[in-house]
C-alpha positions as CSV (number, residue, x, y, z in Angstrom):
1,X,-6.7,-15.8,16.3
2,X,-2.8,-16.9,16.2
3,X,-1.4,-14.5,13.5
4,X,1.2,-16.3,13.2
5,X,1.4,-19.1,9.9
6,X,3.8,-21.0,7.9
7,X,2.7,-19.9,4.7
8,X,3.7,-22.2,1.7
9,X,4.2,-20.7,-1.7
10,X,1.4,-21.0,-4.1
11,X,3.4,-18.9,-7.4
12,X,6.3,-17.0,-7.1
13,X,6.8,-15.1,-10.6
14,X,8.9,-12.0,-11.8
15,X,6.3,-9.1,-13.7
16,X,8.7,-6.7,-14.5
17,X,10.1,-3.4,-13.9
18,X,11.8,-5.2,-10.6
19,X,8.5,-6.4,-9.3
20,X,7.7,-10.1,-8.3
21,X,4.5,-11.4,-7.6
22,X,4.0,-13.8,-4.7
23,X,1.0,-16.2,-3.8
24,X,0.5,-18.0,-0.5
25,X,-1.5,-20.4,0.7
26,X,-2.8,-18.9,4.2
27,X,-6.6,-19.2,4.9
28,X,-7.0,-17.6,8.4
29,X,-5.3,-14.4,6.7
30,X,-7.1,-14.7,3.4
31,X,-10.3,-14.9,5.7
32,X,-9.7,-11.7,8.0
33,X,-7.4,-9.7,5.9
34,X,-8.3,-6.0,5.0
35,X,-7.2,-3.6,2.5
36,X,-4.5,-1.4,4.1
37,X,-3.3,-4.3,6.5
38,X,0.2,-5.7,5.9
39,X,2.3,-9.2,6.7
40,X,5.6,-9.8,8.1
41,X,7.5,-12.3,5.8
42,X,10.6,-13.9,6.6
43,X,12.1,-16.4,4.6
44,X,11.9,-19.8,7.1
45,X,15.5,-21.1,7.8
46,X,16.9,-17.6,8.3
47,X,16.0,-16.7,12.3
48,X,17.5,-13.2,12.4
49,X,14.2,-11.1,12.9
50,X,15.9,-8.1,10.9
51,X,15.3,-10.0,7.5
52,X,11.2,-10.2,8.3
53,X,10.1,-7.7,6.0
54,X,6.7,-6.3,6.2
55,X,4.7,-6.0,3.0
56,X,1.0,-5.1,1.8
57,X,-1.2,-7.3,1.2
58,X,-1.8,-6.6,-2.7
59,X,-5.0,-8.8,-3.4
60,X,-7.5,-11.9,-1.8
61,X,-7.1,-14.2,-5.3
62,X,-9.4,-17.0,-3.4
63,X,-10.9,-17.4,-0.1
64,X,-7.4,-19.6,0.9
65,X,-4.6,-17.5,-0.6
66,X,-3.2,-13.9,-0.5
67,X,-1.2,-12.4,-3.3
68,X,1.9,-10.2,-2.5
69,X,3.8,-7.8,-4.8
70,X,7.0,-6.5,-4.2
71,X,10.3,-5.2,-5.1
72,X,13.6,-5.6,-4.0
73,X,14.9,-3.6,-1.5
74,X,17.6,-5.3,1.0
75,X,18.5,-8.6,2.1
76,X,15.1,-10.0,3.4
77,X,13.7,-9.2,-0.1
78,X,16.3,-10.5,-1.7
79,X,15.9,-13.5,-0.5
80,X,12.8,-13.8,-0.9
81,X,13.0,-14.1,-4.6
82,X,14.9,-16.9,-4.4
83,X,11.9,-18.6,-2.7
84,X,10.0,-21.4,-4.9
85,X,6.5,-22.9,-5.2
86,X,6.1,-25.9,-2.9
87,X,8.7,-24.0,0.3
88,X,7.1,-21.8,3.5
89,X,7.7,-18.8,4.3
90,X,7.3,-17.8,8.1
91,X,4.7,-15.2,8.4
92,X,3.0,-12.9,10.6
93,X,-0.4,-11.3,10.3
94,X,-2.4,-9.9,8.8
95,X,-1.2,-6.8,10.8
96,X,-2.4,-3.1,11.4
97,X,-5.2,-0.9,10.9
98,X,-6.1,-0.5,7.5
99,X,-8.4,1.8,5.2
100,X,-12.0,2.3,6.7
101,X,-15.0,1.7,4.8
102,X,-15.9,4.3,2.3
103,X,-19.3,7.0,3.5
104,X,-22.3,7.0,1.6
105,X,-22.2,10.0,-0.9
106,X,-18.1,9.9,-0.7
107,X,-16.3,10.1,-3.8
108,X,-13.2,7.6,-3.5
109,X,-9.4,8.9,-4.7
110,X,-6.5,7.1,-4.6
111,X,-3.0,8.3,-4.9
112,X,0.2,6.3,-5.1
113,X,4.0,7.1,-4.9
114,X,6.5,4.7,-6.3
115,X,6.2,1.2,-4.5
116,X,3.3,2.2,-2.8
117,X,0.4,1.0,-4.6
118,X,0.0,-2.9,-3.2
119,X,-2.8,-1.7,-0.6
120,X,-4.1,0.6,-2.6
121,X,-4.5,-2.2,-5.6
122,X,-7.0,-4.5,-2.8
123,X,-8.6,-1.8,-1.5
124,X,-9.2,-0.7,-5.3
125,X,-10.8,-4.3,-5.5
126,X,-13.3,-4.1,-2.6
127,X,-14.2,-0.7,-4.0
128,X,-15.7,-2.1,-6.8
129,X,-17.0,-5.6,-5.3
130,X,-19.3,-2.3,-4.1
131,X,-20.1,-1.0,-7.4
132,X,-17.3,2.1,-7.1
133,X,-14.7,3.1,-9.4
134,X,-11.8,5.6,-8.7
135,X,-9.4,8.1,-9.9
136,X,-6.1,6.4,-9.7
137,X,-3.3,8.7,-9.4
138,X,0.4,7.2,-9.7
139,X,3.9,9.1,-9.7
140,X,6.9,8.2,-10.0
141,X,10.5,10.0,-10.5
142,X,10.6,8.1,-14.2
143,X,9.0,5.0,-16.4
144,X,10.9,2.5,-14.7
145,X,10.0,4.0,-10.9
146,X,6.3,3.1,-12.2
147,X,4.2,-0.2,-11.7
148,X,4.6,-3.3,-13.5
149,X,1.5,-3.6,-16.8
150,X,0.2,-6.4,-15.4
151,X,-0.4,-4.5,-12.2
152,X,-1.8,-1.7,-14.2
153,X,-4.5,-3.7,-16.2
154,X,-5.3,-5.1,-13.0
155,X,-6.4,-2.2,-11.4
156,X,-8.2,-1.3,-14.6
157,X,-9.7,-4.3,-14.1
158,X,-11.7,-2.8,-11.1
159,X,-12.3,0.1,-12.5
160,X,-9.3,2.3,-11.4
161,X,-8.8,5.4,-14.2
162,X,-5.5,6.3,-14.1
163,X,-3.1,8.9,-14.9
164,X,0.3,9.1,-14.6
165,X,3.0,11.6,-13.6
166,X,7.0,11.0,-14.1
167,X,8.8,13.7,-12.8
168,X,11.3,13.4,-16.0
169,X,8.4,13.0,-18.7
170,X,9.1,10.1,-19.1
171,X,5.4,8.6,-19.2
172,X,2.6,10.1,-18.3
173,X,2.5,14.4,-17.0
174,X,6.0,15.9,-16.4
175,X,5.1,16.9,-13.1
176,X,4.8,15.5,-9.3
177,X,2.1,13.7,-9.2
178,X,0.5,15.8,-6.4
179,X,0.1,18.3,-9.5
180,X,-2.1,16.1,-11.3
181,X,-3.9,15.2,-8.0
182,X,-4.8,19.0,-7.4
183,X,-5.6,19.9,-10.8
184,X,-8.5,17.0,-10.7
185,X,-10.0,18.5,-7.6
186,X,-10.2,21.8,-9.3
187,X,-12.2,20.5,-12.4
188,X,-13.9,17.7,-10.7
189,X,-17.2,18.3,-9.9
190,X,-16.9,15.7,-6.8
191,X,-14.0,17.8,-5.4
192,X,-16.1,18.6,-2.2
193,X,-17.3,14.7,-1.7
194,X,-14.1,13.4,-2.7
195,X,-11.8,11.9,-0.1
196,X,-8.2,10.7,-0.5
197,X,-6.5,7.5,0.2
198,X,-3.0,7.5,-0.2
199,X,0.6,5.4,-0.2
200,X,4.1,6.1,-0.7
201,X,7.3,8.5,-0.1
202,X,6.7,10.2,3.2
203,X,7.4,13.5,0.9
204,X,4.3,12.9,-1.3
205,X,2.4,11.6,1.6
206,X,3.0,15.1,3.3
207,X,1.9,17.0,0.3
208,X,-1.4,14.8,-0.2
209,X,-2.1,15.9,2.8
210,X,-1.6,19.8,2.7
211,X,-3.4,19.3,-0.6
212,X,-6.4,17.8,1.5
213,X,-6.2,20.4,4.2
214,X,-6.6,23.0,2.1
215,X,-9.7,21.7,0.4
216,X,-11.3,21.0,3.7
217,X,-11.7,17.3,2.5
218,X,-10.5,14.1,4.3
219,X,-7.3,12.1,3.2
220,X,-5.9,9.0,4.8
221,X,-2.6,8.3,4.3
222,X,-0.8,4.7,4.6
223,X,3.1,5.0,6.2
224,X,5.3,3.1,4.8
225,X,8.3,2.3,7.4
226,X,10.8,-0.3,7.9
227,X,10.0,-2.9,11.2
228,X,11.3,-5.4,13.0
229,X,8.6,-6.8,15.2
230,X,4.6,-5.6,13.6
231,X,3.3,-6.1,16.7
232,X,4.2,-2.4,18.3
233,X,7.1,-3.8,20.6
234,X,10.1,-2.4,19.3
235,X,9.5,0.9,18.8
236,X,10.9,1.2,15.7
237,X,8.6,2.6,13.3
238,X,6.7,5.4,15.4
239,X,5.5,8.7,13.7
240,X,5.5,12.3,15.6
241,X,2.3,12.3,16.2
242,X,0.1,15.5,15.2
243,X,-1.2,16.5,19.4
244,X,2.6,15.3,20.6
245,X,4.3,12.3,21.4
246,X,4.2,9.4,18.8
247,X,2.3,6.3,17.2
248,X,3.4,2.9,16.0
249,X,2.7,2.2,12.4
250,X,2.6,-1.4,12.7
251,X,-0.6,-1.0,15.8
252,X,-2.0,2.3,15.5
253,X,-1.6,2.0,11.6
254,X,-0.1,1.7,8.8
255,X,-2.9,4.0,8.0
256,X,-3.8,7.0,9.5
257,X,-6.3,9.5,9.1
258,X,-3.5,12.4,7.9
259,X,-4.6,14.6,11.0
260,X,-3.3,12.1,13.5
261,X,0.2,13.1,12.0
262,X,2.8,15.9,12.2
263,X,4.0,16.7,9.1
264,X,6.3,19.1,9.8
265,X,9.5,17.0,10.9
């Protein structure tokens, strides 16, 4: 399949709290897309492959569109915003390995770190297109760090119960939000079925993971990494690998069983 598509712009809309949410028209990629994978957006009349940005693919709205949300953070983002309905943007993929299927008998957990939650929000909605709801974690350093409402209701929508940690207070528990993450696996009584699925900060992405390790249970983590290429060419976004040498995020991930990784650099 060529992965490659001039996407034109379906909605382009500001949600708040630095958040826009973007629609595209792009069939083949609405078609094969998983939750977990990602696309590399550039905006069309700018040819400098540093401004591509890759970006998770946040929901499947109809069988012809995806939906991306994201936040300013650079010059190809920036950009991007000023991107209207009716224009194309150049785009690659989907890209990447994303979240495998959920085991019968597994309890689903998801955790999410600042900007990380796109992923997590449409793998949240093929959970429940299967009848499962989830334990929705989310941390940020304050209220503003935190997702946009309409993002929140959506994954309400599909079932996601969530708390919230702020590590000022600011909304939800004054704490990291690995806290709140552990302290549900002690009380739940699913703790030994449960498995985690995880996105953001490299930090909290290490923690999840000892937290996991500990508990003998099985966590995959999404990386989230500046690229230039997504197709594994450049080298740019590897990870020390956890047996030596490295992996590609854009290939061999973005998501990884957390095993596969060494967390100690």
């Amino acid at each position: 399949m060529n992965r490659q598509h001039a996407a034109e712009i379906i909605s382009h809309s500001f949600i708040g709290r630095g958040y826009y949410r973007l629609v595209l028209r792009a069939p083949d990629a609405a078609r094969s897309a998983l939750p977990g994978q990602f696309v590399m957006l550039r905006v069309s009349q700018y040819l400098d492959p540093f401004l591509a940005r890759p970006l998770g693919i946040y929901s499947i709205p109809s069988k012809s569109s995806i939906e991306i949300v994201y936040r300013v953070a650079g010059r190809g983002t920036s950009l991007l915003t000023q991107m209207e309905p009716g224009s194309s943007l150049a785009m690659l993929g989907p890209l990447g390995r994303g979240f495998p299927a959920v085991e019968p008998g597994a309890t689903p957990v998801l955790v999410a770190g600042g900007s990380g939650f796109p992923p997590l929000h449409f793998f949240a909605s093929r959970l429940r297109r299967g009848g499962l709801s989830t334990p929705l974690f989310i941390g940020a350093r304050d209220r503003a760090g935190l997702p946009p409402q309409p993002v929140l209701a959506s994954f309400r929508k599909y079932g996601a119960k969530i708390s919230m940690a702020t590590e000022d207070g600011s909304a939800g528990v004054k704490c990291m939000v690995t806290s709140i993450l552990d302290d549900y696996l002690s009380k739940s009584g699913h703790a030994a079925s449960s498995v985690l699925y995880a996105c953001g900060p490299r930090a909290m992405l290490a923690v999840v993971s000892r937290v996991a390790r500990d508990r003998s249970i099985r966590c995959f983590v999404s990386m989230e990494e500046r690229m230039a290429c997504g197709v594994g060419a450049c080298m740019g976004c590897s990870v020390r690998s956890g047996t030596g040498g490295f992996k590609r995020i854009c290939t061999e991930g973005p998501v990884f069983e957390a095993g596969e990784l060494d967390w100690s650099s």
